[in-house]
Residue, then its C-alpha position, 0 to 999 in steps of 0.5 A: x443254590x439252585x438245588x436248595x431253592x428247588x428243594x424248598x419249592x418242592x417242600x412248600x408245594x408238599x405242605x400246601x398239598x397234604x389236606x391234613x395240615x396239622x399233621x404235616x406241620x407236626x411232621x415238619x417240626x418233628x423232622x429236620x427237613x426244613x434245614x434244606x431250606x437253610x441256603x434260601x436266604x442267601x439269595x438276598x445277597x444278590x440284591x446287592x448286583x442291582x446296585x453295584x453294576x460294574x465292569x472291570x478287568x477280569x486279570x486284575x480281579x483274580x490278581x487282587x483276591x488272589x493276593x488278598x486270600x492269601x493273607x487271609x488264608x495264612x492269618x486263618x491258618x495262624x489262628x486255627x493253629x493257637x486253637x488248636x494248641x490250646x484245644x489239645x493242651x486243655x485235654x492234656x492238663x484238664x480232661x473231664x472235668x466230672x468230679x462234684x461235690x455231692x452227698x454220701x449216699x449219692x449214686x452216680x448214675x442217678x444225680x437229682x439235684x438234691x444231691x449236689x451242693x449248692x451251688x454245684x462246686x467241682x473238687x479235686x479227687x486226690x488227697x494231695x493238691x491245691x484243688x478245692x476240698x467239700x465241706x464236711x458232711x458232703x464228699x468228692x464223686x464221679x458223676x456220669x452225667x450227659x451233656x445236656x446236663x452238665x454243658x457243653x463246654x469242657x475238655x473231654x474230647x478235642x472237639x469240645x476242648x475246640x469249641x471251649x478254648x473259642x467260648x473262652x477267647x470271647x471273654x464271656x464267661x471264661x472265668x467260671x471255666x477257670x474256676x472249675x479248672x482250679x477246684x478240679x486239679x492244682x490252682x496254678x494249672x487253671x491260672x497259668x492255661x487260662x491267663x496265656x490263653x486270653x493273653x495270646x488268643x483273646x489280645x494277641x492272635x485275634x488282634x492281628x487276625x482283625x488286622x490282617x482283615x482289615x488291611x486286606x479290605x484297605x488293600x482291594x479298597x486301593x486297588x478298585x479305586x485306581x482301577x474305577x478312578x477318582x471318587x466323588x468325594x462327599x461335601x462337607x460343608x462343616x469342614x470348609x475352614x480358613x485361617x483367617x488373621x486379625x488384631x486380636x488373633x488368628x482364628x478358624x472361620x468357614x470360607x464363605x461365611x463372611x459373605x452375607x446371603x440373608x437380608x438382615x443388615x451388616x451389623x446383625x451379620x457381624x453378630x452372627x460371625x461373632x465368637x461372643x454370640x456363639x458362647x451365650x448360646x451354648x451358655x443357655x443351653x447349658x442353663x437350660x439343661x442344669x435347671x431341667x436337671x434340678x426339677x425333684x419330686x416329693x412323694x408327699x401326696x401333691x399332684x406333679x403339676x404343683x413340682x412342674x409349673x415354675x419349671x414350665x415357665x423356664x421352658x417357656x422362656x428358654x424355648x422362645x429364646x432358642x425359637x429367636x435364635x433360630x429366625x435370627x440365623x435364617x434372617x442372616x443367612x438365607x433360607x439357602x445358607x441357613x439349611x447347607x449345615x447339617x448343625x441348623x438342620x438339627x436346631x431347627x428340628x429342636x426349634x419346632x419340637x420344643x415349641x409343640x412341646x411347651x404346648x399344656x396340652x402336649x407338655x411332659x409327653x413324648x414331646x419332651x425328648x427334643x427338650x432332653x435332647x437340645x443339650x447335644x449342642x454342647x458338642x459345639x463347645x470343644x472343636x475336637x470333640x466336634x470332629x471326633x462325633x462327625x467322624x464317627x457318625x459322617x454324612x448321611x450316605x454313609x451312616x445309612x450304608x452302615x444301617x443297610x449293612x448291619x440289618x441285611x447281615x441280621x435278616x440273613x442270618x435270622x432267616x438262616x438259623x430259623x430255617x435250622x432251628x424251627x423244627x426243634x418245638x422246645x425251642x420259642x426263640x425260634x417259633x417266630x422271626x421277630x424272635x429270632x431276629x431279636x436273639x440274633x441282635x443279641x449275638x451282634x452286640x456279643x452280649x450273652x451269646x453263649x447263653x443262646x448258644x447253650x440254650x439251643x445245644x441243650x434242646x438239640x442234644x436230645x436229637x443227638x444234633x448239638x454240634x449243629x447249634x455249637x457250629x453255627x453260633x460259633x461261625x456266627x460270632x467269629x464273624x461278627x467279631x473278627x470279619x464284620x468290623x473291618x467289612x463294616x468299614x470299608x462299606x462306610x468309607 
């Protein structure tokens, strides 16, 4: 890591020295010394020593990654194994798949696209098989065509069959693969490889390697924990429940609930702790929502105010009423008591949100989003789904460890692959870094990664440098994929 950063200072100083800027800059972009910079970003990770300072035994650390990289080494090994297998077996069923449909006079070491059909159909060259046959007026070629023409996926070699069988166990786009695996030999080879492939790769081996992950992260989680002693554990004022018994039934009510810390009388809070007043509340904000949901338009030339204005006077209505709910629970609880949960908290904003909002100078403005919002408090109406969104989100500290962990995975890695990919001037994803931080949220939600991934190949491949891009990309989703979620977890927990 020294090397690296001593490199990229040399580098900077270089840049900063040469008088003629432009030509260093074009001399920069044109060459690939930038990727010396690559490591420099992987500093960031050592921000995380400042806020994790601790001493334990060093025997017991090397015990206990030991132990866990050797599960992870041997789950690794079972899934490199299942890749591998369908990598070679992909070059023995398939090979180049190079056979199109194009017309007669086609030469086919000059394709324009003229000449293919539209769309661009695979076929099969044989006279017999179940393979797809062209059209008339159109006949079955070899065409010698580079890869940046025809894509970066494929099984002509083991190396693209490899980074292939990984692009179809992601589930992105495994089908027109298949597709042209059909046209190109007989229909059951295609169905019977690609079917076992997502069967065991993309459902069974990549499960169990997720698991094997996870427990590990478990693991080491127990093992710190017994070493570090009993953690504090983190308040939950929503969850302190007791059973509590009556004539009319038994029910769930928060341990200190019953004790009154307001200055409002007995009765108001027996109305607080009442199961009724809790139901009218939802049954409002759920009148609330349905009238705000039946406001319709008419292109008829009105102005919108003539369609707004009695739906105003509800908003009106059903905001001072929920302003009241407000001011009845602080005078029943307290100030103290009021603002311990989490759920007033969040009424309360909605409270002062929509109060500005039925304002008519700030009415249907970006205001409008805490009346939209105020239907979240249906959650209240199903305990268990109560749960389930507490779990999911949980206390503040931990969502927020969550957000911390994600963007510092996403700054890193956009540092890291604008380092790799800057040089390469057709490429404007990588010309800035909010671009490039956008291209790499999308690889995170695994949503089009292989679009990114072919893109860049695509430009590389004229430097003769795609395996760097189907590298890194592919690494990249691995990660996030099969790595990031139990790692993610245990952050959390």
């Amino acid at each position: 890591m020294t090397f690296f950063i001593w490199v990229s200072v040399v580098l900077q100083i270089v840049e900063m020295a040469v008088y003629d800027k432009e030509a260093m800059m074009d001399t920069m972009r044109s060459t690939f010394l930038s990727i010396l910079r690559t490591p420099r970003p992987l500093i960031m990770i050592r921000i995380g020593r400042m806020f994790f300072k601790f001493q334990l035994p060093a025997n017991r650390v090397k015990t206990i990654f030991k132990r866990s990289s050797q599960q992870i080494y041997n789950v690794t090994l079972f899934f490199l194994f299942f890749m591998s297998l369908y990598g070679i077996l992909g070059v023995q069923f398939f090979g180049a798949l190079s056979y199109h449909c194009v017309t007669p006079s086609t030469n086919h070491s000059d394709v324009s696209i003229n000449d293919l059909a539209v769309p661009d159909t695979h076929c099969m060259s044989t006279a017999n098989g179940s393979g797809y046959r062209c059209p008339e007026g159109m006949e079955c070629m070899k065409l010698d065509l580079d890869k940046h023409q025809r894509g970066f996926n494929g099984f002509d070699e083991f190396a693209t069959s490899f980074f292939t069988v990984y692009e179809a166990a992601s589930q992105e786009g495994w089908v027109f693969m298949m597709y042209k695996a059909q046209d190109s030999l007989n229909t059951f080879r295609g169905l019977f490889y690609f079917t076992t492939l997502i069967f065991f790769l993309a459902w069974l081996v990549k499960n169990v390697f997720i698991a094997v992950i996870t427990e590990t992260f478990a693991e080491i989680r127990v093992q710190f924990a017994q070493m570090w002693g009993t953690r504090n554990v983190i308040p939950n004022d929503d969850t302190l429940h007791v059973l509590k018994g009556d004539d009319s039934g038994w029910k769930l009510v928060m341990i200190d609930e019953n004790k009154p810390r307001g200055t409002a009388p007995h009765f108001c809070q027996l109305i607080l702790q009442s199961s009724a007043f809790h139901i009218v509340m939802l049954v409002m904000v759920l009148a609330n929502a349905l009238t705000a949901g039946s406001l319709r338009f008419k292109h008829d030339g009105r102005n919108r105010e003539d369609f707004t204005t009695e739906f105003r006077y509800a908003e009106i209505a059903f905001t001072i009423l929920f302003d009241l709910e407000a001011l009845f629970k602080i005078w029943c609880l307290g100030f103290k008591g009021y603002f311990r949960r989490s759920l007033h908290k969040f009424e309360l904003l909605l409270a002062i949100g929509t109060t500005f909002h039925i304002l008519p100078s700030l009415y249907h403005t970006q205001l409008t989003y805490f009346q939209v919002l105020r239907v979240v408090r249906l959650i209240k109406a199903s305990p268990m789904l109560e749960e389930f969104v507490y779990k999911i989100f949980g206390p503040g500290k931990k969502l927020g460890s969550l957000i911390i962990f994600t963007m510092c995975l996403l700054i890193i890695t956009s540092s890291i692959s604008l380092q790799l990919f800057c040089y390469v001037t057709e490429l404007k994803k990588f010309d800035t870094f909010p671009e490039v931080f956008m291209g790499m949220f999308q690889i995170l939600t695994q949503e089009g990664w292989v679009e990114v991934k072919d893109e860049v190949s695509t430009d590389l491949s004229r430097r003769n440098m795609y395996i760097l891009g189907e590298l890194f990309f592919t690494l990249y989703h691995l990660f996030v994929t099969m790595v990031m979620p139990p790692l993610r977890t245990s952050s959390c927990d």
